[in-house]
DRENLUMPA-9383 format. One record per residue (C-alpha): residue in one letter; x, y, z. Coordinates in Angstrom, 1 decimal. Layout:
# DRENLUMPA-9383
A|X|Y|Z
...
# end
This chain:
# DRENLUMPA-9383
X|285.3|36.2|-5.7
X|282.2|38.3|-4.5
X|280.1|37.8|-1.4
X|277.0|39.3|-1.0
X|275.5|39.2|2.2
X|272.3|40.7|3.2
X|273.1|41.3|7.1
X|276.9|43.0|5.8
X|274.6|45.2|3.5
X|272.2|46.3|5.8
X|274.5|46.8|9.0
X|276.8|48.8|5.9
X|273.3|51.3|5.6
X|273.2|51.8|9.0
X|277.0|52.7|9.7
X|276.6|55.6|6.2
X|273.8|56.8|8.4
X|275.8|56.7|11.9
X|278.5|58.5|9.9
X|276.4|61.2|8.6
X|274.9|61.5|12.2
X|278.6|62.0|13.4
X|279.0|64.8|11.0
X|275.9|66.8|12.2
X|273.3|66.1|10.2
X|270.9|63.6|12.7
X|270.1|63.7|16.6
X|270.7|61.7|19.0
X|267.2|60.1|19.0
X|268.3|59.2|15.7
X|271.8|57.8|16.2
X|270.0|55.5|19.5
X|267.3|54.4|16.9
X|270.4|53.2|14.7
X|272.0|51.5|17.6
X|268.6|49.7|18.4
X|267.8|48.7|15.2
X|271.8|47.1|14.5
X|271.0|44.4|17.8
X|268.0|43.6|15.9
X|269.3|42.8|12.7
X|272.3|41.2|15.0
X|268.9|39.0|15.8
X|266.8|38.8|13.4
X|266.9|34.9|12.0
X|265.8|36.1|8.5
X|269.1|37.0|8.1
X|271.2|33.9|9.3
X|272.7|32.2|6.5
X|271.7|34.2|3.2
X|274.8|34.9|1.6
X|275.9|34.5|-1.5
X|279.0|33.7|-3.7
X|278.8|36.3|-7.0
X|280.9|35.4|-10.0
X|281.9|38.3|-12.3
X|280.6|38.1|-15.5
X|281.2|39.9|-19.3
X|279.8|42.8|-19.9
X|278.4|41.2|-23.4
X|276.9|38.1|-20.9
X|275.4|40.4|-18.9
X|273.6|43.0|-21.5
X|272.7|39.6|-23.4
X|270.3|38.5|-20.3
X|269.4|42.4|-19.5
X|269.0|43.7|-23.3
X|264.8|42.9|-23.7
X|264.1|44.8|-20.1
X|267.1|47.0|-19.9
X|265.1|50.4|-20.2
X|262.0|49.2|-17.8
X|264.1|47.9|-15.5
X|268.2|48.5|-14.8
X|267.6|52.3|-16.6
X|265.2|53.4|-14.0
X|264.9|56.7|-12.4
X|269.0|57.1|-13.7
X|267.8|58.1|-17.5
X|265.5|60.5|-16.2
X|268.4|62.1|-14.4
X|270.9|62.3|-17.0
X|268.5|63.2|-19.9
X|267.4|66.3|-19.0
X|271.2|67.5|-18.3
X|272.6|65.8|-21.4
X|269.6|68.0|-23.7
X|271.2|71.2|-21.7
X|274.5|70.8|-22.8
X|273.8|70.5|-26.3
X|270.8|72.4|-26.7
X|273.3|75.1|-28.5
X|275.1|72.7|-31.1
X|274.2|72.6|-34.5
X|273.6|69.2|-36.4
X|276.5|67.6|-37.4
X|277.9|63.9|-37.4
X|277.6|62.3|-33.5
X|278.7|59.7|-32.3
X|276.6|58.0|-29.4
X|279.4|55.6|-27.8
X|278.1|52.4|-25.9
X|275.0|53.5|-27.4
X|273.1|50.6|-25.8
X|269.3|50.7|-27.2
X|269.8|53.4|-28.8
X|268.1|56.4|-26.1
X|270.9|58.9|-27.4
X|270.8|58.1|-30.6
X|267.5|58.2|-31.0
X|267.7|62.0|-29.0
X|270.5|62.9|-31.2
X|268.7|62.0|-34.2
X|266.0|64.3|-33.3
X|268.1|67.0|-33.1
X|269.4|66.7|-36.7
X|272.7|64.6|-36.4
X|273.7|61.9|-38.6
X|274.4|59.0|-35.9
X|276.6|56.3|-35.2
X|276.5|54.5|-32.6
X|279.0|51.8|-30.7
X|278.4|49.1|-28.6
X|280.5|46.0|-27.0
X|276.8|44.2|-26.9
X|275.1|42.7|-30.5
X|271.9|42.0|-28.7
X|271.6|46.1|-27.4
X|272.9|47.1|-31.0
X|269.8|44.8|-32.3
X|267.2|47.4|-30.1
X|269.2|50.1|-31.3
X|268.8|49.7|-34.6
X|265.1|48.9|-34.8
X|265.0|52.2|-32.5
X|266.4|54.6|-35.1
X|266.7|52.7|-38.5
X|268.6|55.9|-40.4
X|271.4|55.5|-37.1
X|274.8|53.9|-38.1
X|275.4|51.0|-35.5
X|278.8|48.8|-35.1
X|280.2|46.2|-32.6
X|283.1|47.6|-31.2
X|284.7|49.0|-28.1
X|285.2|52.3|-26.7
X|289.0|52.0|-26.7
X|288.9|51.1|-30.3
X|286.5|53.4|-32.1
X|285.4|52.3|-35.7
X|285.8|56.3|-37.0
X|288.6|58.4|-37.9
X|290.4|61.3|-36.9
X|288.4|64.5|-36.5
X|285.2|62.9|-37.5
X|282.7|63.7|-34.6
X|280.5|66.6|-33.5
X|279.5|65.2|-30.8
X|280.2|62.1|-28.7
X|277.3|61.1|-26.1
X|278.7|58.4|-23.7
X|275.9|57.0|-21.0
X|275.8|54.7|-18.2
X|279.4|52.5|-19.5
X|282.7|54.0|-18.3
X|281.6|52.7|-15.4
X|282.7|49.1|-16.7
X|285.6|50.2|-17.8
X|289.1|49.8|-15.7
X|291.0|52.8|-16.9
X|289.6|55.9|-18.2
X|292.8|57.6|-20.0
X|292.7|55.0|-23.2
X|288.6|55.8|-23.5
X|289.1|59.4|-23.2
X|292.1|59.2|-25.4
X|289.6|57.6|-28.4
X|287.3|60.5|-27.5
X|289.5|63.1|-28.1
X|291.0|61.4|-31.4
X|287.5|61.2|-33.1
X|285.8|64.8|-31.7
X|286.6|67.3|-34.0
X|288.0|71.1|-32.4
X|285.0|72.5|-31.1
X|283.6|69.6|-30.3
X|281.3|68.4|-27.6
X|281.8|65.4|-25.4
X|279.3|64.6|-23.1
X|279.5|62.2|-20.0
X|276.9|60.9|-17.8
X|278.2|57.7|-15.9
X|277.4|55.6|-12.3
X|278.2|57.9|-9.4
X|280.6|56.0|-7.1
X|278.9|56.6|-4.1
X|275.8|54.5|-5.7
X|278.2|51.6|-6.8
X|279.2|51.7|-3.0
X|275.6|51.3|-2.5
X|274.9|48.2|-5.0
X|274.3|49.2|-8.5
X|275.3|46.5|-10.8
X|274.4|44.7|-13.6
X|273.6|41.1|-12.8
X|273.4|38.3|-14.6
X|273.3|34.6|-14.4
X|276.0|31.7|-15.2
X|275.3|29.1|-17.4
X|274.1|27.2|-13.8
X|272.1|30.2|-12.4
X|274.7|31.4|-10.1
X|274.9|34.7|-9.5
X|277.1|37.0|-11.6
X|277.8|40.7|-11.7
X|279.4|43.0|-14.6
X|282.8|44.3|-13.8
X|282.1|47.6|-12.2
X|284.2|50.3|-11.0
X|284.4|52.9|-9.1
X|285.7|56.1|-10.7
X|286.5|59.4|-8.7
X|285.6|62.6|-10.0
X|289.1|63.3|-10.4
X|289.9|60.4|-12.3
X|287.8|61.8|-15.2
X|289.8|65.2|-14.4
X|292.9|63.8|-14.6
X|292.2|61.9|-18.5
X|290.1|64.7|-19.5
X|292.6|67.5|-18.9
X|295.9|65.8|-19.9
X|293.9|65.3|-23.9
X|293.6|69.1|-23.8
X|289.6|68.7|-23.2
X|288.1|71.8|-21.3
X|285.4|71.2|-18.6
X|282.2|73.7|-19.5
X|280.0|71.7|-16.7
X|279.7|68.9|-14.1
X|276.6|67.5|-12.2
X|276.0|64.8|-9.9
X|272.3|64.9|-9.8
X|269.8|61.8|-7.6
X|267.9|59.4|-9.4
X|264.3|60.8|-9.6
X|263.1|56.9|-9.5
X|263.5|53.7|-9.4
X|262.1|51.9|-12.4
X|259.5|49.2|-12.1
X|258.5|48.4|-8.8
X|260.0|45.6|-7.0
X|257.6|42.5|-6.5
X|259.1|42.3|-2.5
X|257.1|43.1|0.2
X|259.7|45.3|3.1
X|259.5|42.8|5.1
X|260.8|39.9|3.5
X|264.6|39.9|2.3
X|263.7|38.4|-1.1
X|265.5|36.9|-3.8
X|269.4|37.9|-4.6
X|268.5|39.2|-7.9
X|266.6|42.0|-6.1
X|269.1|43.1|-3.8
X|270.3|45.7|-2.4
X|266.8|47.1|-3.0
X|264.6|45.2|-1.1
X|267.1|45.6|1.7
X|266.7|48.9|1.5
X|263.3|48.4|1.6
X|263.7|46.7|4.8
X|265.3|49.3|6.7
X|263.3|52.3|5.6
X|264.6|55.0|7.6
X|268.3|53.9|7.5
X|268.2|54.2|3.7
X|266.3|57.5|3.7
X|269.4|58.8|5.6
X|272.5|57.0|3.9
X|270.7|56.8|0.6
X|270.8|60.6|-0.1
X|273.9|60.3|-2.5
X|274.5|61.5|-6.2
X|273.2|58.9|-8.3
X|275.3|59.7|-11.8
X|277.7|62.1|-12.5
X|277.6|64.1|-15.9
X|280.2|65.7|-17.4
X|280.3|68.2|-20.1
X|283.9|68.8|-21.7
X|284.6|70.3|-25.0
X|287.5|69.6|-27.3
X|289.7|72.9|-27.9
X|289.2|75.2|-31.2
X|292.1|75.3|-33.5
X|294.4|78.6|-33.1
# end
């Protein structure tokens, strides 16, 4: 069971920033400011009594409620991050067949398709499969998951995976499908949830079939658990970023000094302690991967 609390999340923003003020990067003006401003939220009655109990829900759940606003809304500044990087790394590749796995709407597909590939795409959710195929018609589109890929041996280019490991447990049987289906040469591209965000409250929510609160299963990867599956398949690393968000999507209908509604936490907390999160919110917002499968000797 879950417990969000708004007063754990806030006094949680202040310690990252304490922290980072211990390692050398604020004053002590700051680090007093910090102590000040954790006896008033100790005090502040806005905050009494506001938790809440979060159920996990499926990932499939969850998309179904978020598919119709998903790129307004829980996309955000993160696919202006990962976009620009993702057209880098294959900015070199010639058209071939690509696969866009947990393809979502369809934003990679639709990219890939630009660039001349023939595209499949996979997704666990029927309702983001539905946008994706009114997104790019001449895209091939299946319900499946990304430990059980719907195409053969040596059949992919490409393989474009956005925004999902990060709902995934394990990485090494994902990985292990990637490197069945990319052919030598091939390209695999990552861009997934930075850790350190997670840490910070990105989730997918949802709502039970009462209107309690629900998240998607989310977990927090390292950089060298992608390492670790990557390079025991034989994939080679040719780049890694771990760039900010540049935004935040639509705007949040909560002024900063109200709390608001569950649904739009953490941000309207952070909204709440502005200079707190402009020091503990500086962390990589994705992290992007770029491996490539080994040529045939």
């Amino acid at each position: 069971m879950i417990y969000h609390d708004p007063l754990a999340y806030l006094l949680g923003l202040e310690g990252i920033a304490l922290l980072d003020a211990w390692a050398g990067d604020h004053d002590r003006e700051f680090t007093e400011a910090r102590l000040a401003e954790i006896r008033s939220l100790l005090d502040d009655e806005k905050l009494r009594g506001r938790g809440v109990t979060v159920e996990r829900a499926s990932t499939v759940t969850a998309y179904r409620q978020q598919s119709a606003g998903y790129d307004a809304e829980a996309g955000g500044g993160l696919f202006a991050a990962d976009e620009p990087v993702v057209a880098e790394c294959l900015s070199d590749r010639a058209p071939g067949v690509a696969l866009d796995a947990a393809c979502g709407t369809g934003r990679f597909a639709e990219f890939l398709t630009g660039l001349g590939h023939r595209v499949i795409g996979v997704d666990s959710s029927p309702d983001m499969l539905a946008h994706a195929r009114r997104r790019v018609p001449e895209g091939e589109f299946h319900v499946a998951g990304l430990d059980r890929l719907p195409l053969p041996d040596d059949s992919a280019d490409v393989i474009v995976c956005a925004l999902a490991l990060v709902h995934v447990p394990r990485l090494a049987p994902v990985m292990a499908e990637f490197a069945r289906v990319l052919r030598p040469g091939g390209d695999l591209v990552i861009s997934d949830i930075h850790h350190e965000l997670i840490t910070r409250g990105s989730v997918i929510k949802a709502r039970g079939p009462a209107g309690e609160p629900c998240v998607a299963p989310t977990y927090r990867h390292r950089l060298g658990d992608y390492l670790r599956a990557a390079l025991s398949l034989g994939l080679r690393v040719r780049r890694c970023e771990e760039p900010a968000a540049t935004g935040t999507g639509e705007p949040l209908p909560v002024p900063a000094t109200e709390i608001g509604d569950w649904r739009y936490w953490p941000w309207s907390l952070m909204s709440y302690l502005p200079s707190a999160d402009r020091a503990a919110g500086g962390c990589p917002s994705l992290v992007i991967w770029h491996f490539q499968s080994p040529n045939v000797s």
